[in-house]
C-alpha positions as a Python dict, from the first residue, in 0.01 Angstrom:
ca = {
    (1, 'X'): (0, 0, 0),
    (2, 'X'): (135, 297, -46),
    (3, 'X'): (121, 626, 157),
    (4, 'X'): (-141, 908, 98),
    (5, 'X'): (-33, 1198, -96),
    (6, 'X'): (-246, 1532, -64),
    (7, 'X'): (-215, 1783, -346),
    (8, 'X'): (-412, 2059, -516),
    (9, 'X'): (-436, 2162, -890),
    (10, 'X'): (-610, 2455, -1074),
    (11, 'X'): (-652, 2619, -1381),
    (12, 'X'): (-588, 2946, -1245),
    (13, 'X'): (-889, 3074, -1236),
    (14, 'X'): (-929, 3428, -1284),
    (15, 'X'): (-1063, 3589, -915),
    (16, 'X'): (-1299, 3908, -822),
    (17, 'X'): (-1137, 4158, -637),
    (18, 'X'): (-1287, 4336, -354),
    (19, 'X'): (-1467, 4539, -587),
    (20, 'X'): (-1629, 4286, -819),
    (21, 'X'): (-1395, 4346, -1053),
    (22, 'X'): (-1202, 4048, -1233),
    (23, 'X'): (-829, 4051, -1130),
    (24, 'X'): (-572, 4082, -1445),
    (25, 'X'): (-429, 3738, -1568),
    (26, 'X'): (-92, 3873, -1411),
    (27, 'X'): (-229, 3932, -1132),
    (28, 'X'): (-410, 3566, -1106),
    (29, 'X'): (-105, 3393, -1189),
    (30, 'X'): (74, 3582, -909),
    (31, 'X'): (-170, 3471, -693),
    (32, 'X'): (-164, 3134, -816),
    (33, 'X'): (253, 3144, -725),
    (34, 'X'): (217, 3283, -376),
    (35, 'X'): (-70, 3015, -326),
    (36, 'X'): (189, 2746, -449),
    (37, 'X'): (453, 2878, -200),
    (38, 'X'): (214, 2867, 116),
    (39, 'X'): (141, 2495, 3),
    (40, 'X'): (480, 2424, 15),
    (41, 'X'): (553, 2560, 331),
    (42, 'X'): (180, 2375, 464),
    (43, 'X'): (356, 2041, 368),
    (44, 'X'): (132, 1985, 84),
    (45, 'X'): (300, 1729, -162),
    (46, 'X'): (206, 1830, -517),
    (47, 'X'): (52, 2068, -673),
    (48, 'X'): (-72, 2034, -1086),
    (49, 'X'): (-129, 2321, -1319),
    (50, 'X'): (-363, 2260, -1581),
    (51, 'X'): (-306, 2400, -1932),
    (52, 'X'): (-667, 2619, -2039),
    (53, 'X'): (-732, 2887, -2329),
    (54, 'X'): (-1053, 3070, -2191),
    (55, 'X'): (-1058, 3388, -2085),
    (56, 'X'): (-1175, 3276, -1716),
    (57, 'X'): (-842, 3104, -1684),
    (58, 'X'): (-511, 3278, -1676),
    (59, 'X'): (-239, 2973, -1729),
    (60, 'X'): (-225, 2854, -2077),
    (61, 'X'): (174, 2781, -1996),
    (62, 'X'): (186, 2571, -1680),
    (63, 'X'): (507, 2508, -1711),
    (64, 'X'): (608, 2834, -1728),
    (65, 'X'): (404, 2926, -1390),
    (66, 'X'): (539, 2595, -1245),
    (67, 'X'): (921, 2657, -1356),
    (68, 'X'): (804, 3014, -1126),
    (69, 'X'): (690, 2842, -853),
    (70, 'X'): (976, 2606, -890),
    (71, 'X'): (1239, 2889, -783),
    (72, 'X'): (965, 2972, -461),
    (73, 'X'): (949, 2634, -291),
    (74, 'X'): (1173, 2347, -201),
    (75, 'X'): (956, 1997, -160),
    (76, 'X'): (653, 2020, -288),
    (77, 'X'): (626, 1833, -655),
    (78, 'X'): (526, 2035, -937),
    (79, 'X'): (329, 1887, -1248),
    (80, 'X'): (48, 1901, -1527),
    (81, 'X'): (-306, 1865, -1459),
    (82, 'X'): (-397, 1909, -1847),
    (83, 'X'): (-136, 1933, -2113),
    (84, 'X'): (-328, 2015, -2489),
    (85, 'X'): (-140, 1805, -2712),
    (86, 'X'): (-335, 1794, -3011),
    (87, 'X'): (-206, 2167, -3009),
    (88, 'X'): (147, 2099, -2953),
    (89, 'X'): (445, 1902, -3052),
    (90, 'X'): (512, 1591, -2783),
    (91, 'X'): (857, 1641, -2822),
    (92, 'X'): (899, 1984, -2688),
    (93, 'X'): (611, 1943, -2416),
    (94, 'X'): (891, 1668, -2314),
    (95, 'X'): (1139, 1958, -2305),
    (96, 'X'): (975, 2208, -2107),
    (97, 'X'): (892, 1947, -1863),
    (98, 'X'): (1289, 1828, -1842),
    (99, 'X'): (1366, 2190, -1813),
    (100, 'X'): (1126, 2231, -1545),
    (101, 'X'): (1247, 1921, -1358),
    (102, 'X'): (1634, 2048, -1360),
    (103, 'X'): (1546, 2383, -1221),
    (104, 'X'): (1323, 2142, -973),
    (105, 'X'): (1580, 1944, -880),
    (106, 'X'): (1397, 1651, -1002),
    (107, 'X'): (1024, 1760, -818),
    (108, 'X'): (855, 1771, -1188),
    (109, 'X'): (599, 1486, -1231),
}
């Protein structure tokens, strides 16, 4: 058997401020990193970004946002919760994940 593992994903969906007001996609994606960083520090063990093209969801690169929140945290695992690739070429989805698992030091799933 093995041992539980707790982790949260998202799309980054794109918040309401105090105002009402949609947040920018910067600005959700910022959120999205400090989020990731007080997970890390919580002791939560992974955390998936999932690639989305709507306008209610700012991270259509997730490993770009995860190579981010990569440089923020130290244990927690980083990964895809949806990669498109009917839009993409296999081969260099491969690449950005290697990339993001060397600046992980191997935390990229």
């Amino acid at each position: 058997m093995s041992d539980l593992v707790f982790g949260l994903d998202t799309f980054g969906d794109v918040p309401e401020d105090d105002s009402g007001a949609l947040v920018s996609h910067a600005e959700a994606i910022r959120q999205v990193v400090t989020e990731a960083i007080l997970a890390d520090e919580l002791g939560v063990d992974a955390l998936t970004l999932g690639e989305h093209h709507r306008p209610d969801y700012a991270i259509s690169t997730p490993e770009t946002v995860l190579a981010g929140i990569a440089t923020r945290t130290s244990r927690i695992r980083l990964g895809s919760g949806v990669t498109v690739l009917s839009s993409d070429d296999p081969v260099r989805v491969f690449q950005r994940f290697a990339t993001l698992d060397a600046i992980s030091s191997g935390r990229a799933r």
